[in-house]
N, C-alpha and C positions, 0 to 999 in steps of 0.2 A: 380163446376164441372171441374175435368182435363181432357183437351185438346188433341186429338188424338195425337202419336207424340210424348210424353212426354218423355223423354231423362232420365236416370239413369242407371249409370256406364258401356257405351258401347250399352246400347242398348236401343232403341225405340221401342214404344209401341202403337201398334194401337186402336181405339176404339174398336175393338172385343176382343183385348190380355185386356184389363183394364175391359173391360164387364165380359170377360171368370175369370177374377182372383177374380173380386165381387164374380160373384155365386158360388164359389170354397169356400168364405169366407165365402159367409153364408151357405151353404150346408155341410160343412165338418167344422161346429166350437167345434166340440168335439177334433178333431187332436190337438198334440201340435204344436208350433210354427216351431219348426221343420220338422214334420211331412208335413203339410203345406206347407211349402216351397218348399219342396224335391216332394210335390204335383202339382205346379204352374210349375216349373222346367220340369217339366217334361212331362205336356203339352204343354209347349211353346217351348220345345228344347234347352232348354237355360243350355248349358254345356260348359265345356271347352272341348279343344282339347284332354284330354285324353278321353272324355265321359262322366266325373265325373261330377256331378248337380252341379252349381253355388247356392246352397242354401243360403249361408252365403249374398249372396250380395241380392238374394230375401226373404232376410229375412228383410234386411235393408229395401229394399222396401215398402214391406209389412206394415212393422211398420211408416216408411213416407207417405203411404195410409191412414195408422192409424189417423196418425196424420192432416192429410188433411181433416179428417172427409171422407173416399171415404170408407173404409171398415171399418166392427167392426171385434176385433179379441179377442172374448168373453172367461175367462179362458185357455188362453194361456201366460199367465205369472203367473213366478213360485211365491207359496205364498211368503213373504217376504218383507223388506225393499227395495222402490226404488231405483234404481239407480245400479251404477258397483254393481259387485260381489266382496264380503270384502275378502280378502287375509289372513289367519290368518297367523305369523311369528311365526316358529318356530326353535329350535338353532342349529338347520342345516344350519340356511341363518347369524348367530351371527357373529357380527367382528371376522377379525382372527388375528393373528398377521401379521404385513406388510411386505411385500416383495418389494423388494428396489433393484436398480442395471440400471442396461440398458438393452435393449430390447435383444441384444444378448448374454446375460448369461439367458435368458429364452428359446432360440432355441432348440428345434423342438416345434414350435406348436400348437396344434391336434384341431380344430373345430369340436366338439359332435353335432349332428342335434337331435334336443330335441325332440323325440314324445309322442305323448299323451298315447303310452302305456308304456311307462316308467315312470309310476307315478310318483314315487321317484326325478327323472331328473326335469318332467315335473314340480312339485311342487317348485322344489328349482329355477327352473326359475322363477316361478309367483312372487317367495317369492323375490327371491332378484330383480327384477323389481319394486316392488310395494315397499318394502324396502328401496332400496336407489336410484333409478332416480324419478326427481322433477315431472315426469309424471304420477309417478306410470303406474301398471297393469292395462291394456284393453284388452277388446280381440278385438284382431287384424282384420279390415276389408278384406275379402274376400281372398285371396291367401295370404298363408302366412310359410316361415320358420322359424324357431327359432335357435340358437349357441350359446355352451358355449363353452370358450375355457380354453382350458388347457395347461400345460404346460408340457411336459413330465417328463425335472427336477422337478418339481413338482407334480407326482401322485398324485391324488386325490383331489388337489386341486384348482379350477376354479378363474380365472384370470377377465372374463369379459360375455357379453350375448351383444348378437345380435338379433336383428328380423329385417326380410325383410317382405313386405306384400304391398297388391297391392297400386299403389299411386294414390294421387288427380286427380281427373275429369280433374281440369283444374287447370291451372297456367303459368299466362302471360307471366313472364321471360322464362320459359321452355319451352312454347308452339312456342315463336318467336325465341327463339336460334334455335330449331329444322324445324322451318320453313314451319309446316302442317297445315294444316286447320281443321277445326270443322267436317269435314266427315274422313277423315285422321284420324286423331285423336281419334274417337269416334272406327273408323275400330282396330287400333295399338296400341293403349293406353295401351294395355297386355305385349306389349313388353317393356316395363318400369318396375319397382322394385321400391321402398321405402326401403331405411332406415331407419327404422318408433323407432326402438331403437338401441341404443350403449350406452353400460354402461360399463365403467373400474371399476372396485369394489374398493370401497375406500379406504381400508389398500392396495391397489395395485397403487406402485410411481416410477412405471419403464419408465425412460425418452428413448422418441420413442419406446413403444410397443402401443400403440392405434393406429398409422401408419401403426408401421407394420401387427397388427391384420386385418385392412380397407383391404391391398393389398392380405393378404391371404384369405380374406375373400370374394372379389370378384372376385377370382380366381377360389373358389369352389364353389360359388352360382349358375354360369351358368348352370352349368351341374348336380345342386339339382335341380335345378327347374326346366329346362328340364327334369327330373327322373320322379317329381313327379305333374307337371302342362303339361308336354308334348308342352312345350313352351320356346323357351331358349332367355331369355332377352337379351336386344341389351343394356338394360342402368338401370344405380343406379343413385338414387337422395335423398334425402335427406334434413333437414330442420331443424337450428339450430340457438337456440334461442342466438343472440347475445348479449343480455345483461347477459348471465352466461356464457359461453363460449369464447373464442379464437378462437375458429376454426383451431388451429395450424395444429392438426393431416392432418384434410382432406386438408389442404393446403399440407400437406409434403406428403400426399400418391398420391400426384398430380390429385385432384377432381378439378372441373372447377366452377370457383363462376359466378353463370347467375344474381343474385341481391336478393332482396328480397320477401318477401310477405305482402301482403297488412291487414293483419291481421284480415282476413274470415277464418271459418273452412274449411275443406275438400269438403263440400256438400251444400257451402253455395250458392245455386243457383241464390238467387235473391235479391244479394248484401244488404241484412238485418245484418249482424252479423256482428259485428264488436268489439272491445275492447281485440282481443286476439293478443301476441305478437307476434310483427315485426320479421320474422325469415330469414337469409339468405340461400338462395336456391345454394346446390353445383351437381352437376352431373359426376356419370363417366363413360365416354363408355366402352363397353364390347366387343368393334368390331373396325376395321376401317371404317371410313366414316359414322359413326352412326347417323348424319343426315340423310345424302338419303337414307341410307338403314329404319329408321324409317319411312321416306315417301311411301318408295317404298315395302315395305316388304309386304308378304299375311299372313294371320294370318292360321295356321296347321287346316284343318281341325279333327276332333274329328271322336276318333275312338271308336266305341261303346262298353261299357262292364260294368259288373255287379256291381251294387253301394255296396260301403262294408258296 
């Protein structure tokens, strides 16, 4: 039986919110997953600052109740093969030929915000995510943008992909650089971003454009995701597997290396998981004094309005 109090991503939970989400599970197990969530949300208040239901992240929950044995969530997954969603590749995402030079003979260039109603976009994101980074396509925990960027001299044709999306609960180097505590933290934690992907597309060998893509990149993220989270991040972080990498870029686009990781998932609460790799942890403020103002900062209250 979980424990009044139980902590996941920001928020606690008391024995009545973990009572009231049971009978919610068993009374309404016809809803899809979805549907559910955006159910549970919505009796608990649990929105961001634009209003909009934090579904995605009680979804995650839901499913770790799942998994806890605490709820059953009977014909709510879709029929099919366990596990991610298969990405099919089509020769829209196919090698192109390579584009070679330095970063400013590609000048001006355009970061597209990929949305889901852009099929077309959206798709060729999936595609070349799960295509050519060693991580492949996930979807992305709870707040999240997506970028492709392009190159003007080059129309039509996309250079690299970004996604930002909410970060880890916890993580010691970042939590002690920053200097908050576990109430602090659990309150602000919103005001942080994830670099959760960056991918330079591989016929693309332009020495210093992945720098300079970082610097434009977090130039425009602030004020997308104040747009569309009604919350403007104070800090980007990031997590990079040092045995493929150099890390050169975010070294030159001046990111701040706070050390590594201890090789837990994101959610790994209670120091079980272990064998995944060692990654160095970089951060870049989006402010001055991005410590204290992350101490000190109030999270925007949420303005109410109708779920699309």
């Amino acid at each position: 039986m979980l424990q009044p109090g139980l902590e996941f991503p920001g928020r606690a939970f008391s024995a009545a919110d973990l009572d009231l989400i049971r009978d919610i599970a068993r009374d309404f197990s016809n809803l899809s997953l979805t549907e559910l969530s955006k159910t549970v949300c919505e009796l608990l208040g649990w929105k961001r600052p634009t209003g909009r239901l934090k579904y995605e992240e009680c979804r995650a929950f839901l499913e770790h109740l799942r998994d806890q044995g605490e709820v059953k969530l009977p014909g709510l997954r879709p029929v099919g093969a366990p596990g991610p969603r298969r990405i099919t590749a089509t020769p829209e995402s196919d090698p192109q030929t390579p584009a070679t030079g330095s970063a400013g003979d590609f000048e001006p260039l355009i970061l597209h915000l990929v949305q889901a109603a852009d099929r077309r976009v959206n798709s060729l994101f999936k595609e070349y995510i799960d295509r050519y980074h060693y991580l492949g396509y996930r979807i992305p925990f709870g707040a999240h943008l997506r970028y492709l960027v392009e190159s003007l001299k080059l129309p039509g044709r996309y250079l690299a992909c970004l996604q930002f999306s909410s970060p880890a609960w916890k993580m010691a180097p970042r939590d002690a650089w920053i200097g908050w505590n576990a109430e602090v933290r659990k309150r602000n934690l919103q005001f942080i971003v994830s670099n959760s992907r960056f991918l330079l597309l591989p016929w693309v060998q332009v020495k210093g454009l992945a720098s300079m893509i970082l610097s434009l990149a977090t130039r425009q993220l602030a004020r997308d995701w104040q747009a569309f989270y009604g919350c403007q991040p104070l800090l980007v972080q990031t997590l990079v597997d040092r045995s493929r990498y150099r890390r050169t870029c975010y070294k030159a686009a001046n990111w701040i290396h706070l050390g590594a990781t201890q090789g837990r998932g994101r959610m790994d609460r209670e120091h079980a998981a272990r064998g995944q790799a060692i990654k160095d942890i970089y951060v870049y403020p989006l402010c001055r004094h991005v410590q204290e103002r992350l101490c000190s900062a109030t999270p925007p209250a949420f303005v109410e309005q109708d779920e699309e």
